[in-house]
C-alpha positions, 0 to 999 in steps of 0.5 A: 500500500502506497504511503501518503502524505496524509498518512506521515502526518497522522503517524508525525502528529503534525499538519500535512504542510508540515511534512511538505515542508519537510519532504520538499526541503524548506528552510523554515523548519525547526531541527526538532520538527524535521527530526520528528516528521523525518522519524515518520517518514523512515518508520512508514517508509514513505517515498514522494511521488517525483513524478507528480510533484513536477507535474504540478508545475507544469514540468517533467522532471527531466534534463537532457544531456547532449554530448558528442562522445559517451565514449570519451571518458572525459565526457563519461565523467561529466555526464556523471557529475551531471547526473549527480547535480540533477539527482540534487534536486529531483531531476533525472537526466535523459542522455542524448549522444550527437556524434558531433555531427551538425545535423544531429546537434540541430535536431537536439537544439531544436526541440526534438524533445522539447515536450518531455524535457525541462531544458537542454544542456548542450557539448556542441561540435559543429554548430553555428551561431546561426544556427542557435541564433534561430532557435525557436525553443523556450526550453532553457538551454546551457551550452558546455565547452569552448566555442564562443557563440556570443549568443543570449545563453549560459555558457559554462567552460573552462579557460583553455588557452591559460590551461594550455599555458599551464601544461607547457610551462610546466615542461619548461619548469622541467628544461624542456625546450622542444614541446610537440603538441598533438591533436591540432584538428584538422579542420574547425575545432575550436578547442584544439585552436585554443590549446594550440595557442597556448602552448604557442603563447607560453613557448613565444614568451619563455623564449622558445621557438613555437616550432610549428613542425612539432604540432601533428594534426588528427582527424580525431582524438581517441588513443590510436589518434595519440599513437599515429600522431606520435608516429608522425613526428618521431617519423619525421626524424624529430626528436621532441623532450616533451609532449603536450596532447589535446587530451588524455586518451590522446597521451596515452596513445602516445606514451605507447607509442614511445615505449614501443621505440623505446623511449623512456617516459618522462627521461627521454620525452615528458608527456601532459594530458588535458582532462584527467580522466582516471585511465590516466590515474592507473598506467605503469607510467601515471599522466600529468594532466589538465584537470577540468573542475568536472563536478563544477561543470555539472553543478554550473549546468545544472543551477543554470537550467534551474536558474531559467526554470525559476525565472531567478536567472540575470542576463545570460552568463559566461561562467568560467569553471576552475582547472589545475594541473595535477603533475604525476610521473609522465613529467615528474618520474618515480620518486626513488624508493616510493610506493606506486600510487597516484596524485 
């Protein structure tokens, strides 16, 4: 038999909208009577009908996702740390995956679902300004990752050129001179572009040549892309000290790459990696990496939709999440006479 609201209060001795209060978490409630109407809710085993409690409001309860690679673990990870935000406040989240492809990020920024979702947070590869432009939709949208729309949306992505800077100027730190970068996108991409005017930027100001020769272009970003990038410029004669990849699995593909040619990392050549998934965390060699505040990026998204939801959003904003470079042995080596482990 299904417990009602009715049936907590009778058990709590208090009012219905006492244990409203309490189930929908509002902030003037005394300890004492959360406490009490809390023990009630445990003992019945009451469990509020979601479902019903947005439907009230005119909504569904469900946030769509759309990101370009649910196979990426950086992507994974965010979509969990989206979830997580959502669960939070009673939404459950409807994962949608583009491919990166135009055609299918239009379908999803038109309002393919807009009947059953709440609102839309959006990873966009290869949309257009205009194409957002003319959005006809009043489904609440956030948009994810570095492309610039200036467009009437929240916006939410991390500082990409100073991430960049950081990576190589931890490598410089080290006495490395010649820094290769791999995963400069053939064609549009404006993170790559981002990343790769970083790593020119910091280069240019310690001194050092930006040598265009050492950037190797991908058609993709996956291991193999990382290994045939690597390839590329060992087969080309160079001989980087360092390397600093667009992103993880990228680096990991390299590092493969290198003990195959037998080249030592981080003695031979020291590798970066951008997004700190937690493959890197756990190779016989662990990856210094670009580490993107994920958890921050899901909660952001998520308060951002809501914000729109409640009317208690200002002006569309550009909301910069945090980012740290977390150094590990693929730069720093094995400390002589330590335990394995990660940092």
């Amino acid at each position: 038999m299904r417990v009602s609201l009715k049936d907590v209060a009778a058990h709590a001795g208090v009012s219905i909208k006492t244990v409203s209060n309490v189930v929908n978490n509002y902030q003037h409630v005394t300890p004492a009577m959360r406490e009490r109407v809390q023990r009630s809710i445990d003992a019945l085993g009451y469990r509020p009908n979601l479902a019903a409690r947005h439907l009230r409001k005119g909504r569904t309860g469900i946030i769509a996702l759309a990101l370009p690679e649910l196979g990426n673990p950086y992507f994974a990870e965010l979509a969990a740390s989206v979830i997580d935000a959502a669960s939070r406040h009673d939404y459950i989240v409807l994962l949608d995956h583009t491919g990166g492809s135009r055609e299918q990020e239009l379908l999803v920024s038109q309002g393919f679902r807009a009947r059953v979702i709440d609102g839309l947070i959006l990873s966009p590869i290869e949309l257009e300004a205009e194409d957002l432009r003319d959005r006809s939709e009043d489904v609440p949208l956030v948009l994810l990752g570095e492309r610039d729309y200036d467009l009437p949306y929240d916006h939410i992505a991390i500082d990409n050129v100073a991430a960049a800077r950081a990576a190589v100027r931890h490598l410089i730190a080290l006495g490395r001179r010649e820094v290769a970068f791999i995963g400069a996108r053939r064609g549009r991409s404006e993170p790559a572009q981002l990343r790769v005017r970083g790593w020119r930027e910091e280069l240019t100001a310690a001194g050092l040549a930006a040598d265009e020769g050492l950037v190797a272009a991908t058609d993709g970003w996956g291991h193999a892309d990382g290994a045939l990038a690597m390839n590329h410029i060992l087969d080309s004669g160079r001989r980087p000290d360092a390397v600093f990849a667009y992103n993880d699995p990228m680096a990991i593909g390299a590092m493969r790459v290198l003990h195959e040619r037998g080249l030592r990392v981080p003695e031979d050549i020291a590798v970066v990696g951008f997004d700190d998934v937690i493959e890197g965390r756990f190779g016989a060699v662990t990856l210094t990496s670009v580490s993107p505040d994920k958890a921050a990026i899901g909660r952001l998204a998520v308060e951002s939709v809501l914000a729109r939801l409640n009317d208690r959003a200002p002006e569309p904003r550009r909301i910069r999440a945090d980012h740290q470079l977390v150094e590990r042995e693929s730069t720093l080596g094995r400390p002589a006479g330590s335990e394995r482990g990660t940092r």
